[in-house]
N, C-alpha and C positions, 0 to 999 in steps of 0.2 A: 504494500500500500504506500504512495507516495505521497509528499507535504502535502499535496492539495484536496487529495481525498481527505486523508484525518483531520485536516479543517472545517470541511464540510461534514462529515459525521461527527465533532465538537459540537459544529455550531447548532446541528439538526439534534442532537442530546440536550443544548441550552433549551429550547425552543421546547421539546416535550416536557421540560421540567415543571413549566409553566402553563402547560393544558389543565383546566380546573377539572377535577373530581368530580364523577359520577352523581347525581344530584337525584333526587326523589322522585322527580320530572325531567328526563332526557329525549334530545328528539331520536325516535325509531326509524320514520320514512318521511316521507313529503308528506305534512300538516297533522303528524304521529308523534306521538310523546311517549315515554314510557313514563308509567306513574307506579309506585308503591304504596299499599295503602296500609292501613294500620295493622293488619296481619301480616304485614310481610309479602303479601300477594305483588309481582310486577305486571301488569297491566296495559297492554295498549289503548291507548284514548287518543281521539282526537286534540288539537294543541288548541285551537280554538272551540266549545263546545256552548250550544245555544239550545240542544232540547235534552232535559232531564229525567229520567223517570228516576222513581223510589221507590223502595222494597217495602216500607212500609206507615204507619201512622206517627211514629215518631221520627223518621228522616222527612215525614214531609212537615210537621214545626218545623225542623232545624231549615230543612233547606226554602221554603215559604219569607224564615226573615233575609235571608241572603239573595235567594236570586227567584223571586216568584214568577219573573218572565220566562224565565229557562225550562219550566214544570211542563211538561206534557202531557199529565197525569194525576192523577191522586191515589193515595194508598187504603183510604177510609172517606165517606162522604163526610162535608163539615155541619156540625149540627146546628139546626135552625135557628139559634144564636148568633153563627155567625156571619148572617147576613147583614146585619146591622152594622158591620165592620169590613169585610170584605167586598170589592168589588164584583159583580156577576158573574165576570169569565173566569174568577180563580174558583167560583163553589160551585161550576157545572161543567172543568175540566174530566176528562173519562175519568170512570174507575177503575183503576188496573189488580186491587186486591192487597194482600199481605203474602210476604214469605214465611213471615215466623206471627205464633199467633195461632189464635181459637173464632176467627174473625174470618174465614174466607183465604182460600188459594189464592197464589200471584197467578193471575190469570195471563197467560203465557200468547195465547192467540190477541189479545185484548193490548200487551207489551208489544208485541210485532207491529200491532198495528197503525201505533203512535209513533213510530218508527224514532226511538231515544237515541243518543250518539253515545249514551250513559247512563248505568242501573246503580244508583247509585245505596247503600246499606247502611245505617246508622244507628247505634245505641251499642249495649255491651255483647260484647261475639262470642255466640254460642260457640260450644266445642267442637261443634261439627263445620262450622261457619267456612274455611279452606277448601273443605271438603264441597259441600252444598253452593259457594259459588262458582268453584268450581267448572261443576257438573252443568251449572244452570248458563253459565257463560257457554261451553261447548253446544250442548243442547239449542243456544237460543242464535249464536254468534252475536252475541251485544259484550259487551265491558261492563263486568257487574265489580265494582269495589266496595269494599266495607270501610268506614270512619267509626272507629270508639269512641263513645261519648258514655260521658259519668259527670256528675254533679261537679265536683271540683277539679274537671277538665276540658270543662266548655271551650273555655279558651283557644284552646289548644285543636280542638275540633273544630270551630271554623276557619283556624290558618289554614288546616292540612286542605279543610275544603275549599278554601281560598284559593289554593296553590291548582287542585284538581281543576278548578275553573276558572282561573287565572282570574280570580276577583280580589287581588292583595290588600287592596285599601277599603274597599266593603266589610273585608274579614274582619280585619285589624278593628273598624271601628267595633263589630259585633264581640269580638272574643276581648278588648280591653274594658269592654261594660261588663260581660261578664265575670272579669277577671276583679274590676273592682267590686263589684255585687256582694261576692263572693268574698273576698279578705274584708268585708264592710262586715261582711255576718259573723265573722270568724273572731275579729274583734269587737263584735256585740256577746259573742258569747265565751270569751277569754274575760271577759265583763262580770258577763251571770256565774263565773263558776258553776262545775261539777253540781254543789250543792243545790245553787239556785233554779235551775234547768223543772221544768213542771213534769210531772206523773202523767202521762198522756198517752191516751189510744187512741188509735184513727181506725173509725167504723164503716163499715159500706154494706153492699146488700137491702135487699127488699126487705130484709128484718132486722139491719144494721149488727148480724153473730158473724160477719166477718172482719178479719182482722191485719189492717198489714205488717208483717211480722218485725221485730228489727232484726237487722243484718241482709234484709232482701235488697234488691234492686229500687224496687218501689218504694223502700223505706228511707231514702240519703236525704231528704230535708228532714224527716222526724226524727232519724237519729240524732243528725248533728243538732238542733233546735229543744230538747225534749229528750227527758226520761223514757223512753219506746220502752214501754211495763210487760207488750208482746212477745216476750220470749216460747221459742216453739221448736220443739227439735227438730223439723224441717222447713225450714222456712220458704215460702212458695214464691216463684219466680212468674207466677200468671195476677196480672192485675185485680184479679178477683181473690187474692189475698188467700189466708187462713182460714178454714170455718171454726168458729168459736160456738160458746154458749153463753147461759146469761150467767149463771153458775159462775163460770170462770173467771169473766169481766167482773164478778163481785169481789172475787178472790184479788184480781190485778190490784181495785180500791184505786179506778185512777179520779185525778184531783179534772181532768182537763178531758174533754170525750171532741173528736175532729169529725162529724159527718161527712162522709162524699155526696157529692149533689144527688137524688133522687134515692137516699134512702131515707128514713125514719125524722131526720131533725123533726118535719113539723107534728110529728104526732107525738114525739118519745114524752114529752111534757107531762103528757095529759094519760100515759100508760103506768099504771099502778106496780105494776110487774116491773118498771125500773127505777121506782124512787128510792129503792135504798142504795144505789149508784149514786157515790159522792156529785158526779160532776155533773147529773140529774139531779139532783136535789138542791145543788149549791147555783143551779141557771150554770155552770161554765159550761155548755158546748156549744159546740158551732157549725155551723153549714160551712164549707170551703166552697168560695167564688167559681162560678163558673161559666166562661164565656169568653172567648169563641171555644176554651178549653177549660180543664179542669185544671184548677190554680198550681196542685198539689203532683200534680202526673196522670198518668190514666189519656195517653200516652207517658210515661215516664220522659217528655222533653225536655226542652228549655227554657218551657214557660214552668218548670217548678222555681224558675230566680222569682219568679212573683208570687209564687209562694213562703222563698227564702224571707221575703222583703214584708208582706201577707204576716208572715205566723211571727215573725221576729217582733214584727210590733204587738200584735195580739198579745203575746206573750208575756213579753216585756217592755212596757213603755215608755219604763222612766228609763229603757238604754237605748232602744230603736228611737231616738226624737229624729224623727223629719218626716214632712207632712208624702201621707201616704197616696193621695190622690195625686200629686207631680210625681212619683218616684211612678205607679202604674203609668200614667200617661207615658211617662218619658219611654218604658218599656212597650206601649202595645205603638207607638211614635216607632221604636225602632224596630219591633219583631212584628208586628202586623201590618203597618205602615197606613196608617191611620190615626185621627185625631176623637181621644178620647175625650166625651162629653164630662161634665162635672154627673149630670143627669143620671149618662150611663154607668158612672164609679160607683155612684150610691146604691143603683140596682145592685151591682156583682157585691158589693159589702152590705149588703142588708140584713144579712142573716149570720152576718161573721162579727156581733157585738152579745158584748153579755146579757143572756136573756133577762135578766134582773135590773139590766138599765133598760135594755128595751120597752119594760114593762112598766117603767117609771113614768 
């Protein structure tokens, strides 16, 4: 090899050195990206992508506050609630179903048909989840990725979706609300101490004997918020909670009782069979807001930060101080993209004050 060759293979070694590293998002072919999702899964997608479908009721919260033009679909109908907030072409986009869930198959001819550039998967990843997109990517030939989302990783889940759909400054604003939200609650209850934290059960059900257990999925605002008295040695991963008894809830002895919208709040009052239930008897429970979603979860989304913000004041007043009609608007402003009425705030809290001032 002579002088001028090993200069040129120098100079072409300087030059590799400085090729940046393989990135989470690489281009694969003309207008192809490779994406990784939060399984580890590499993924081909489109570099610019403009129709989305979703796997299911909780990826469509998440993705609704980030890119509701890009939806091609819906994973669950929105309930008649939430017309009063949503525009008509987002609550009579198709219904394409659920992947996971007691709710209806992803209806697979109904996804072809909306023709998505991306299937997109959010909330915590079943064990089989590699597996089952998989299968459902080969099967269908679309890009089906998963995003893991949990309470104290909001954040973090709309960068990565950010990145997937090249919306970086959208994301950014979504996942630094949530990120404040979230250390605002953390330091409300580094506040309450251990001690101070309330005896509380969250009920649901047509006869309010179900229970959401703590340490489930469904349970990340009432653990962290709340003495969750629900201990169960299997704790259930379906929104329909634990079945209990009255028995048992006697035994719990909780101070604090959380209904879910359509069960028992407005009769339990007036039921003899639960007044020796502290939080019956003392007026403390409550309906949890509902509209266009359920404050609390049920989809387990992102709208439990308004529940985080919801029960932190409920709870605790003299450490939540800031007024709670701005802090909702500011949220359904940035996750529904609508302007909340003073009118409509009173409706979704109407039923979330203690029945004993109500009755004053």
């Amino acid at each position: 090899m002579n002088r001028k060759q090993t200069s040129l293979l120098l100079a072409l070694f300087a030059v590799l050195l400085f090729v940046p590293a393989v990135s989470a998002q690489e281009t694969a072919a003309d207008g192809m990206v490779f994406f990784t999702d939060s399984v580890g899964r590499t993924v081909e997608v489109p570099a610019e992508i403009s129709r989305v479908a979703i796997s299911g009721p909780l990826a469509q919260v998440v993705l609704f506050a980030l890119a509701p033009d890009k939806l091609v679909g819906i994973a669950a109908e929105w309930s008649k609630e939430a017309e009063q907030y949503l525009p008509t072409e987002y609550y009579q986009l198709p219904l394409l179903g659920q992947l996971y869930g007691g709710k209806g198959e992803l209806n697979l001819e109904e996804l072809l048909a909306v023709d998505p550039q991306v299937v997109i998967d959010v909330g915590e990843p079943k064990k089989t989840i590699v597996e089952d997109l998989d299968a459902l990517q080969e099967q269908t030939g679309l890009p089906f990725v998963h995003i893991t989302a949990h309470l104290d990783g909001m954040g973090e889940t709309y960068r990565k979706l950010g990145e997937l759909l090249n919306l970086p400054e959208e994301s950014e604003i979504l996942a630094d609300y949530c990120e404040e939200i979230y250390t605002r609650t953390l330091s409300i209850m580094e506040t309450v101490g251990e001690e101070g934290k309330a005896n509380l059960l969250y009920l649901l059900g047509d006869t309010g004997l179900n229970v959401i257990a703590k340490g489930s999925y469904h349970a990340e605002v009432i653990d962290l918020l709340a003495n969750n008295l629900a201990v169960v040695d299997e704790p259930s991963s379906q929104g329909s909670g634990n079945e209990t008894d009255l028995e048992q809830i006697l035994l719990w002895n909780p101070d604090v009782i959380l209904f879910a919208p359509n069960s028992i709040y407005a009769t339990v009052g007036g039921d003899s069979s639960w007044r020796d239930v502290p939080a019956i008897a003392n007026g403390t429970y409550y309906e949890v807001p509902f509209g266009p979603y359920n404050w609390m979860g049920f989809p387990p989304s992102v709208q439990r930060y308004l529940g985080l913000i919801w029960m932190a004041q409920l709870l605790y007043p003299d450490v939540a101080q800031y007024d709670l009609y701005s802090e909702v608007a500011r949220y359904y402003d940035l996750f529904y993209h609508t302007e909340l009425t003073e009118a409509q705030f009173a409706a979704l809290v109407a039923n979330s004050i203690p029945v004993a001032e109500a009755a004053e």
